[in-house]
MARROVEX-903796 format. One line per field, with one value per residue (C-alpha): x, y, z. Coordinates in nm, 2 decimals. Layout:
u (X	...) $
v (Y	...) $
w (Z	...) $
This chain:
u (-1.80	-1.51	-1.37	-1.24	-0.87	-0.89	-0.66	-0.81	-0.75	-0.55	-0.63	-0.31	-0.28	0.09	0.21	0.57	0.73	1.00	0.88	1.18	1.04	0.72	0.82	1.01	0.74	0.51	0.74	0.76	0.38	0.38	0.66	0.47	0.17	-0.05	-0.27	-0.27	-0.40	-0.20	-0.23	0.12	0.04	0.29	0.07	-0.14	-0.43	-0.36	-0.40	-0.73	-0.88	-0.74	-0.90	-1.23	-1.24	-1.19	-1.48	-1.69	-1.68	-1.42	-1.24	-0.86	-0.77	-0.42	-0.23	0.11	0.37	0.65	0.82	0.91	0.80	0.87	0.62	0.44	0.51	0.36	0.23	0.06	-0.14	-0.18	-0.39	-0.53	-0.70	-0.81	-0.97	-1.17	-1.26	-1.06	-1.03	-0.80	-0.45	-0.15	0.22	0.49	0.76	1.06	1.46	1.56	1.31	1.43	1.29	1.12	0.98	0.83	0.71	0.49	0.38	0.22	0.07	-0.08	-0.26	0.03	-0.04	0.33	0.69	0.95	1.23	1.29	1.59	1.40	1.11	1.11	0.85	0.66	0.41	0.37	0.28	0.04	-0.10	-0.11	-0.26	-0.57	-0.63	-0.65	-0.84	-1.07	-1.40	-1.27	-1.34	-1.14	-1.36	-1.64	-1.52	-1.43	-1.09	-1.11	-0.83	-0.68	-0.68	-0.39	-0.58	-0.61	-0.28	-0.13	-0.37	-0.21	0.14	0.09	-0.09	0.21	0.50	0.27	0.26	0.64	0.76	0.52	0.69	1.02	0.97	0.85	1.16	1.32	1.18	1.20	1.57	1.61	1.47) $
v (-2.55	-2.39	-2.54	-2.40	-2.47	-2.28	-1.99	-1.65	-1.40	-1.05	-0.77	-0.56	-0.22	-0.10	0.20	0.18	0.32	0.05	-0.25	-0.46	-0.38	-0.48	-0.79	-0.83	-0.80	-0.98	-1.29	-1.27	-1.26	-1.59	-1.79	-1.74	-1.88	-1.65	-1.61	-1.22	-0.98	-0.65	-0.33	-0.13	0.24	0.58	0.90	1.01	0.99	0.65	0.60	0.79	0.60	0.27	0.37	0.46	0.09	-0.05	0.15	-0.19	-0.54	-0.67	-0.36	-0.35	-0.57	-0.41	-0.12	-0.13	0.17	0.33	0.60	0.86	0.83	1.11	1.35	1.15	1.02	0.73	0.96	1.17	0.85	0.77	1.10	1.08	0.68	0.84	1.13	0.91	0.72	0.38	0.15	-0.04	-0.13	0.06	0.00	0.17	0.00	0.17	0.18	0.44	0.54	0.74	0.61	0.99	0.95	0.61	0.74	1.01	0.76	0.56	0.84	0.95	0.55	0.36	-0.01	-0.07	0.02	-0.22	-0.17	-0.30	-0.51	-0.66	-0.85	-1.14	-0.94	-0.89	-1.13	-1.15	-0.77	-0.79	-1.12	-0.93	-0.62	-0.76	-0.96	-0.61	-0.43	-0.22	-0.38	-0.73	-0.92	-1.12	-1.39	-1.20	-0.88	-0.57	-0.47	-0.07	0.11	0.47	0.75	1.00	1.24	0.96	0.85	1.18	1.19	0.85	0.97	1.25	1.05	0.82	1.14	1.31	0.97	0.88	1.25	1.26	0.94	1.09	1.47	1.19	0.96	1.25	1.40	1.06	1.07	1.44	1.31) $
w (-1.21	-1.04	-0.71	-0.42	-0.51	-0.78	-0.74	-0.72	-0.95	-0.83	-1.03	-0.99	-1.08	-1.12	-1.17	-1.35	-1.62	-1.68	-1.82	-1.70	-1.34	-1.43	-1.60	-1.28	-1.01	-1.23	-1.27	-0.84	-0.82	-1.04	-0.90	-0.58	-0.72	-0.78	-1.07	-1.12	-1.41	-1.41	-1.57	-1.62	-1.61	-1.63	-1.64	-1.39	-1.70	-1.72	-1.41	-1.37	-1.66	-1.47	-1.16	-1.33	-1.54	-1.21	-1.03	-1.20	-1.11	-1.01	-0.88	-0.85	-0.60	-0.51	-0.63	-0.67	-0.73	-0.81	-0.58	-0.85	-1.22	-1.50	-1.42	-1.15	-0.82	-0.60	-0.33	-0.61	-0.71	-0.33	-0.35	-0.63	-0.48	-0.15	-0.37	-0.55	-0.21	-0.32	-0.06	-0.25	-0.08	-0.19	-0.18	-0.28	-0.42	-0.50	-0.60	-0.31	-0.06	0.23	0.58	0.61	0.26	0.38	0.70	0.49	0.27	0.57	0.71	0.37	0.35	0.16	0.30	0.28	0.12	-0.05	-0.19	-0.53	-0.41	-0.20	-0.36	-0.21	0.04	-0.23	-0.22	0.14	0.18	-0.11	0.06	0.38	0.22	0.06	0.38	0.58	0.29	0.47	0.32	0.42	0.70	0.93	1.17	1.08	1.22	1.01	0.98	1.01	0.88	0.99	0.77	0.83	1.07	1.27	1.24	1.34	1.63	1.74	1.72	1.90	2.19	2.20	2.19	2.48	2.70	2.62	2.73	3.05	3.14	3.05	3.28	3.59	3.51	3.53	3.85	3.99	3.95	4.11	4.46) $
């Protein structure tokens, strides 16, 4: 009978098509203490059919992804989740990632964006991630999670009340 120490299993999708980076990332993931099952995918097939296997029980727990593949990118994939109606977390982790490119990949759905030199956040974003999945619950209360309409909407809120603010600072110093 299993207890409740006993570590629970991630089911980590990852898209990569190095296998050093994947060794890499996996190697993190267990010297952090996590017990984790991954699946390394390259193609956006594979990572159809990967999606699809994980449609069952248990589904994919976190997907994690390269920037820019041969023939494939991360914000392809991001698509090709939301089309499908996944609700599983997504981050983008990456060699080079512009702060623009990270920006759209936000507003798109990506849960977060590392950089591959920097691993050591990881754990804690993937930690963080499948806390804030949007069919888990914190204290009993949903976590609801934006899609990018919503986001957009938000933004421009926030550029419309920072420039009203700005033309009255602005007035205010004329007087």
């Amino acid at each position: 009978m299993p207890t409740s120490d006993a570590p629970r299993l991630l089911r980590v999708l990852h898209i990569e098509d190095s296998e050093l980076d994947h060794e890499l990332m996996v190697t993190q993931m267990r010297r952090a203490g996590l017990t984790v099952h991954t699946r390394r995918v390259e193609t956006a097939a594979q990572f159809d059919a990967a999606l699809a296997e994980g449609d069952g029980d248990p589904p994919w727990d976190i997907v994690l992804s390269d920037y820019s593949l041969p023939g494939f990118s991360g914000l392809v994939a991001l698509e090709m989740l939301k089309a499908r109606g996944g609700l599983t977390p997504f981050i983008i982790v990456s060699g080079e990632i512009g702060e623009d490119t990270a920006v759209e990949a936000m507003r798109n759905g990506a849960a977060d964006y590392l950089l591959k030199n920097n691993l050591a956040r990881l754990v804690p974003a993937m930690l963080h991630d499948d806390l804030e999945a949007p069919h888990a619950t914190l204290g009993g209360c949903a976590i609801q999670r934006f899609d990018a309409a919503q986001v957009d909407d938000l933004l421009e809120q926030i550029d419309q009340v920072v420039s009203h603010r700005r033309v009255g600072q602005w007035s205010n110093q004329e007087l």
